[in-house]
C-alpha positions as CSV (number, residue, x, y, z in Angstrom):
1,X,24.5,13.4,-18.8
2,X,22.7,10.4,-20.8
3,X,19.0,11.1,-21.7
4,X,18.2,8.4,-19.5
5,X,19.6,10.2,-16.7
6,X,17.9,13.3,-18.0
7,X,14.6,11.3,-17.5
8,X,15.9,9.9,-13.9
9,X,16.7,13.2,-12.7
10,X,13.1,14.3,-14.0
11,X,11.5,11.6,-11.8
12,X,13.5,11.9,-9.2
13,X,12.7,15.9,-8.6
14,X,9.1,15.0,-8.7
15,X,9.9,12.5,-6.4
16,X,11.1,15.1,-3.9
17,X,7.9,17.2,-4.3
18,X,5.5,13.9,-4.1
19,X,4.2,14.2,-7.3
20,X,5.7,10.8,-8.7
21,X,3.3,8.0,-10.0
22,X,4.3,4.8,-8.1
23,X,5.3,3.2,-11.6
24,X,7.5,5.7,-12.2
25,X,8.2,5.6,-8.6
26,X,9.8,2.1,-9.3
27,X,11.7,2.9,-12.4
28,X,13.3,5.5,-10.4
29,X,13.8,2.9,-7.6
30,X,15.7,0.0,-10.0
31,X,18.0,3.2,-11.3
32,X,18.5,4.4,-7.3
33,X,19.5,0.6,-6.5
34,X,21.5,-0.7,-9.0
35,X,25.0,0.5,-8.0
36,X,26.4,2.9,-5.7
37,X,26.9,5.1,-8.8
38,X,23.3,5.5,-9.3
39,X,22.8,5.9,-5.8
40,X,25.5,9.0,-5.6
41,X,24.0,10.8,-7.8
42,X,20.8,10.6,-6.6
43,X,22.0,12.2,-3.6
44,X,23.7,14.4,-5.8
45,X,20.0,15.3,-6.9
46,X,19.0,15.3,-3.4
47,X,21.2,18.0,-2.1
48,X,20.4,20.5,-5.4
49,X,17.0,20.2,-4.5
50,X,17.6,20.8,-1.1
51,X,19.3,23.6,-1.6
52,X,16.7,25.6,-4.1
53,X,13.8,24.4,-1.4
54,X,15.2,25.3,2.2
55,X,13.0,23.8,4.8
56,X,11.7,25.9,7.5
57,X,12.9,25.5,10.8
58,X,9.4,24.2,11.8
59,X,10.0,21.7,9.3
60,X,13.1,20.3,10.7
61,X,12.1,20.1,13.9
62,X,8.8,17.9,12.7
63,X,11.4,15.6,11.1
64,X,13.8,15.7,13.7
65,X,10.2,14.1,15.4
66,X,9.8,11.6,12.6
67,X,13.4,10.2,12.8
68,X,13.2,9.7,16.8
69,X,9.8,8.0,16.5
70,X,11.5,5.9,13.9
71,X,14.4,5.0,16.5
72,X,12.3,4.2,19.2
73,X,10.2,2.2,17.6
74,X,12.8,0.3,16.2
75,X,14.5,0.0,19.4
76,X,11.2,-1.6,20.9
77,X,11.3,-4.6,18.3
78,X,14.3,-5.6,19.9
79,X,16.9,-3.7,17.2
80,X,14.8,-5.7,14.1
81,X,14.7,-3.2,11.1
82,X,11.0,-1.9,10.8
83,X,10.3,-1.1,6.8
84,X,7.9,1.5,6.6
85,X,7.4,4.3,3.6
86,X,5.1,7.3,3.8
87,X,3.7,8.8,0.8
88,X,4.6,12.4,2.4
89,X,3.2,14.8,-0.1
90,X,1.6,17.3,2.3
91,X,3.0,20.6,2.3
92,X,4.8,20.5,5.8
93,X,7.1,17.9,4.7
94,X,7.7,18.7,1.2
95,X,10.5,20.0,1.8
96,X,12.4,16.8,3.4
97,X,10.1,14.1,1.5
98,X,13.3,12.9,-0.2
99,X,15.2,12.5,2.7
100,X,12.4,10.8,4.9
101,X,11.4,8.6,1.9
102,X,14.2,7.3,0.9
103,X,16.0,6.3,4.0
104,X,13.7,4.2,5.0
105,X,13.4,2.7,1.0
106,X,17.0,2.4,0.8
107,X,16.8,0.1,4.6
108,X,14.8,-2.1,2.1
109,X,17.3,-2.8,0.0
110,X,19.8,-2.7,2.3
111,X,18.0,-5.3,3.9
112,X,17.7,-7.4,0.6
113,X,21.3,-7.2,0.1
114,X,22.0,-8.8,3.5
115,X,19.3,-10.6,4.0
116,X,20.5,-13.6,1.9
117,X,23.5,-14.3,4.9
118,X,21.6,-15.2,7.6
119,X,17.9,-14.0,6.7
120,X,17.2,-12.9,10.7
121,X,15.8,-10.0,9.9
122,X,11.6,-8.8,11.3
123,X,9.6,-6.8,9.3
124,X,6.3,-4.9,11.0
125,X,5.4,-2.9,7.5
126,X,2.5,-0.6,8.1
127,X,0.4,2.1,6.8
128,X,-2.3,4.6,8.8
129,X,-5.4,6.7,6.9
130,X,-4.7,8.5,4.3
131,X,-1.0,6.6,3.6
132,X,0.2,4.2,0.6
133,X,3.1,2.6,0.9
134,X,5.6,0.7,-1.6
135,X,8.5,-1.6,0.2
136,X,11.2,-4.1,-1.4
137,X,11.1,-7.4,1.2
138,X,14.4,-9.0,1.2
139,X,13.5,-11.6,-1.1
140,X,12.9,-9.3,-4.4
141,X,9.3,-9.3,-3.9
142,X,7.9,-5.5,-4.2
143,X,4.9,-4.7,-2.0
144,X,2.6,-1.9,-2.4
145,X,0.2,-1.2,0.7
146,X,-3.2,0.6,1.0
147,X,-4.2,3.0,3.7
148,X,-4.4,1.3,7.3
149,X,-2.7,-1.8,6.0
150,X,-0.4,-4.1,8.4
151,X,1.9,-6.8,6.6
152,X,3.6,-8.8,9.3
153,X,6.8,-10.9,8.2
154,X,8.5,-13.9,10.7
155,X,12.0,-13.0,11.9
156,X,13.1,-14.9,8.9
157,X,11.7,-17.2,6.0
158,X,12.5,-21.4,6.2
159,X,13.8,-23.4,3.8
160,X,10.4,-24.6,2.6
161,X,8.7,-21.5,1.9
162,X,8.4,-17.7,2.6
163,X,5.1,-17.0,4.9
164,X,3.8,-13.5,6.3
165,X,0.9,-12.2,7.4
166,X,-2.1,-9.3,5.7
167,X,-4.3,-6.8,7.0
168,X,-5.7,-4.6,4.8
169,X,-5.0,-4.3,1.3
170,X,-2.2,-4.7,-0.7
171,X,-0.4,-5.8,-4.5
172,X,2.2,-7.6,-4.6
173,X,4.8,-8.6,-7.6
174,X,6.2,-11.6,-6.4
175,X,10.2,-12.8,-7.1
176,X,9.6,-16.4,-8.3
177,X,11.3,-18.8,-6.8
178,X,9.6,-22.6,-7.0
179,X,11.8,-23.8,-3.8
180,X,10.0,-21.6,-1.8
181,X,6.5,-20.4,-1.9
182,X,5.2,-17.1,-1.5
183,X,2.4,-17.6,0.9
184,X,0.5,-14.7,2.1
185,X,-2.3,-15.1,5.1
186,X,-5.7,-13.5,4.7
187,X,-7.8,-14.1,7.7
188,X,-6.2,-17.0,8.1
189,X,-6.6,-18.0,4.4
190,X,-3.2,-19.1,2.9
191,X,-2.7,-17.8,-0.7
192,X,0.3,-19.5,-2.2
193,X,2.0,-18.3,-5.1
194,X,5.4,-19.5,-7.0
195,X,5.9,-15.9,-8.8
196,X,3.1,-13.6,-10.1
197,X,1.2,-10.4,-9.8
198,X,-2.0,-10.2,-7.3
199,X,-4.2,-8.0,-5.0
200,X,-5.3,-9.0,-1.8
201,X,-8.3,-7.2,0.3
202,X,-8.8,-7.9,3.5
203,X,-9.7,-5.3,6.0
204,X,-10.6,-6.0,9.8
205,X,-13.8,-4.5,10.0
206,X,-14.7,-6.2,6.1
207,X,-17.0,-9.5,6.4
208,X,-14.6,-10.7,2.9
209,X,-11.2,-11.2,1.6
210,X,-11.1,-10.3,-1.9
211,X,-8.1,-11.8,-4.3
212,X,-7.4,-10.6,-7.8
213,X,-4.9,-12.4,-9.8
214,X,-3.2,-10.3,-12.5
215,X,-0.6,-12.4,-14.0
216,X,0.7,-16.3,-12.7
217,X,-1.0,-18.7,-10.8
218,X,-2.0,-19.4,-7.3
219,X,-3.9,-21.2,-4.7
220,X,-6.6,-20.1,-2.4
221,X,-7.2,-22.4,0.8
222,X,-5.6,-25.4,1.4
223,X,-6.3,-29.3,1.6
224,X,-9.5,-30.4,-0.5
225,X,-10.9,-27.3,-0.4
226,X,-7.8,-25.2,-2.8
227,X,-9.0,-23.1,-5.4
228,X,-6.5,-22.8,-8.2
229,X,-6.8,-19.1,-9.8
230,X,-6.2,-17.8,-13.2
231,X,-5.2,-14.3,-14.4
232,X,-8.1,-12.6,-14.1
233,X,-10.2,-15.0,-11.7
234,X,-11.4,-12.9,-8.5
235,X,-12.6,-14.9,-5.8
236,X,-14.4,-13.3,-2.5
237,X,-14.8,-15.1,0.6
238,X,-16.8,-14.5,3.2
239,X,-15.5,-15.3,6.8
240,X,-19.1,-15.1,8.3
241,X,-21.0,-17.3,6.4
242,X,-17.9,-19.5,4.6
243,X,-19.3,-19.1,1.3
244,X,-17.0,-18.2,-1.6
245,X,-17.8,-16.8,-5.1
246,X,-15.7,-16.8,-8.0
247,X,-15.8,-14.5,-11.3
248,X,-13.9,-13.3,-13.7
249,X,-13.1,-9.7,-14.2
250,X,-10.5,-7.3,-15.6
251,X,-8.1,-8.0,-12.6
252,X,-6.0,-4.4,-13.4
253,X,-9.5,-2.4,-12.1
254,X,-8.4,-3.5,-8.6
255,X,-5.2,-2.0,-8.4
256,X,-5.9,1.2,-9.8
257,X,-5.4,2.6,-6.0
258,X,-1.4,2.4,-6.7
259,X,-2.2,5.3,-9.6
260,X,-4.2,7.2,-7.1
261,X,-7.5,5.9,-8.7
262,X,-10.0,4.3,-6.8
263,X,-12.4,1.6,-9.0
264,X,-14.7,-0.3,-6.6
265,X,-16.6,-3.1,-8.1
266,X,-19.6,-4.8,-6.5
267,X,-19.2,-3.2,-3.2
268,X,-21.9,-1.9,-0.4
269,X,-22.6,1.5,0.5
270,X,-21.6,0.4,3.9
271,X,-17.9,-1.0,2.7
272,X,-17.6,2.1,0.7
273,X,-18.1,4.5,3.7
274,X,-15.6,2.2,5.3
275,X,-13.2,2.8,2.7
276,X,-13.7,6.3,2.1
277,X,-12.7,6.9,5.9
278,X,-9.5,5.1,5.0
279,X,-8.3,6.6,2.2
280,X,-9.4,10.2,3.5
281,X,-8.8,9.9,6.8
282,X,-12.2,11.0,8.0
283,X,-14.6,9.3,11.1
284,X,-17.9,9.1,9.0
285,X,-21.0,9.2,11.3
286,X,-24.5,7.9,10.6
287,X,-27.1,9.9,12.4
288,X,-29.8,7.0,11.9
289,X,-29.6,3.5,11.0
290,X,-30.2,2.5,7.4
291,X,-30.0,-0.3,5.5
292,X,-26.6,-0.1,3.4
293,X,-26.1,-3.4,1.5
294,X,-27.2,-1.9,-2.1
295,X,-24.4,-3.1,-4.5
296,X,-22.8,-0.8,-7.0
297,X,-19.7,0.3,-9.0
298,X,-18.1,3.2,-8.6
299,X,-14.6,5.0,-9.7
300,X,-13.3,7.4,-7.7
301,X,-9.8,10.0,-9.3
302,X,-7.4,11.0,-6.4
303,X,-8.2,14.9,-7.0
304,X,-11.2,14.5,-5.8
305,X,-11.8,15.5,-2.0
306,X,-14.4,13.9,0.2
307,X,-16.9,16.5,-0.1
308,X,-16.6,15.8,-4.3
309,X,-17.0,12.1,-3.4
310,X,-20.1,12.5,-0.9
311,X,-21.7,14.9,-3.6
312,X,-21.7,11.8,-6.3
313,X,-23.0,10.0,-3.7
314,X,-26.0,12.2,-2.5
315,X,-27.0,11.5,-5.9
316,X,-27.7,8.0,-5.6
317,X,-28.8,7.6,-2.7
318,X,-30.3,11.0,-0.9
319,X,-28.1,12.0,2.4
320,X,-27.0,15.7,3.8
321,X,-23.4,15.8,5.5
322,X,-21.5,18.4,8.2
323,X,-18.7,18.4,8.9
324,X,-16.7,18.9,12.2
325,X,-13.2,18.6,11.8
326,X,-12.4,15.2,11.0
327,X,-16.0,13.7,12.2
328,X,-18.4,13.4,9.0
329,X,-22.5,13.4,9.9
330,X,-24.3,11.3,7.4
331,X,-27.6,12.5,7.3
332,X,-30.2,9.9,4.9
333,X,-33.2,11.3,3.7
């Protein structure tokens, strides 16, 4: 075997046991796609790993649940392919990660492949709390999605330009092609891009959208009011109030969330609580109002668990938690 197989195979069996970085994650992705070789022996990889880490009979049957909620809900979008990747690193399904994964990453490029004949192919991509999500839209471009994040895509992309939809958060690394536009909707703010790399924020119950640019060029808006951005330009709107503020900042700090890092930047207590329910997947309760719009940065490592994170916190601002299940009482001083 090559060394660079050597180094495949290594990603690949911490693949199976959901240890991977996503940028390893898509080195071992290009090897998996590039020929039906690669893709063999990945199997081949598969099944050896398999074999040393029998799933329980409990865990079949929970994936024999996961594949017939995939088919049905495919079958309710009238037969169009739904593209949707769990990060499933908790114990239960350890032991069928690969197989789960991957056959829903491998639709992706399956996808890709074909999608160049007749392009008539819907895409719901989604996320819930506590989830991340990477996904390869036919087009080349490679979309990684935040916890409770929703990227709609049209049945299939015109001849002028390629349009879908964001709620949530997500970084995307765009294939360039200047015939057609990559235009992503925000609250119904169009971001157009020709090819580059950039974050987007923009959650439901979040007054902003937040863009970082990382690499390229693109527009915010449209008509007289576009905003051209450069690497490094981050630009919040507000939806409430219309008003839109422009600065520049290391653009990399807002996508530290695909390396299981977590660096917010001039955010409220109030849209950090928000976000910490998200990523955690935890109802955080507030047993008396207080005023949460003090500003502050804050960076946040994967390992820690939400007790860790609401410790930190306590010391900033003085607050007592209890927990009950997955309900979290905020208690201010």
């Amino acid at each position: 075997m090559i060394p660079d197989q050597e180094k495949i195979k290594e990603l690949a069996i911490s693949y199976f046991e959901g240890k991977i970085h996503l940028k390893d994650e898509s080195l071992l992705f290009d090897f998996v796609s590039q020929s039906k070789e690669s893709e063999s022996l990945f199997r081949k990889w598969e099944q050896e790993w398999l074999r040393e880490h029998k799933p329980s009979q409990e865990t079949l049957i929970l994936w024999d649940r996961l594949s017939t909620g995939y088919r049905c809900r495919k079958k309710q979008l009238l037969d169009s392919p739904i593209v949707r990747k769990n990060i499933l690193s908790r114990k239960i399904f350890q032991a069928v990660a690969a197989a789960a994964v991957f056959a829903v990453v491998f639709l992706a490029i399956e996808l890709g492949r074909r999608s160049g004949q007749d392009g008539g192919y819907a895409f719901v991509i989604e996320t819930q709390n506590a989830e991340q999500s990477k996904v390869i839209l036919p087009d080349g471009t490679v979309v990684y999605l935040n916890a409770a994040t929703k990227l709609r895509c049209p049945e299939r992309f015109n001849q002028k330009h390629r349009t879908m939809e964001l709620e949530g958060e997500a970084y995307f690394e765009v294939a360039r092609n200047e015939d057609m536009p990559f235009i992503v909707k925000a609250k119904n703010i169009p971001i157009k891009v020709l090819g580059t790399r950039f974050n987007v924020t923009a959650y439901a119950d979040e007054p902003s959208v937040t863009t970082a640019l990382l690499e390229g060029r693109l527009e915010l808006g449209g008509g007289d009011k576009k905003i051209t951005m450069l690497p490094d330009d981050i630009i919040r709107f507000d939806v409430n109030t219309s008003t839109v503020s422009k600065f520049r900042q290391n653009a990399s700090q807002y996508i530290s969330w695909t390396e299981r890092r977590f660096e917010y930047n001039m955010i409220t207590f109030d849209e950090l609580f928000k976000r910490l329910s998200r990523q955690y997947d935890v109802n955080i309760i507030f047993t008396a109002e207080k005023k949460m719009d003090k500003i502050f940065n804050i960076s946040l490592n994967n390992g820690e668990t939400i007790t860790d994170v609401l410790d930190a916190l306590s010391l900033i601002i003085p607050f007592t938690t209890r927990r009950d299940g997955k309900n979290l009482y905020i208690t201010f001083k």
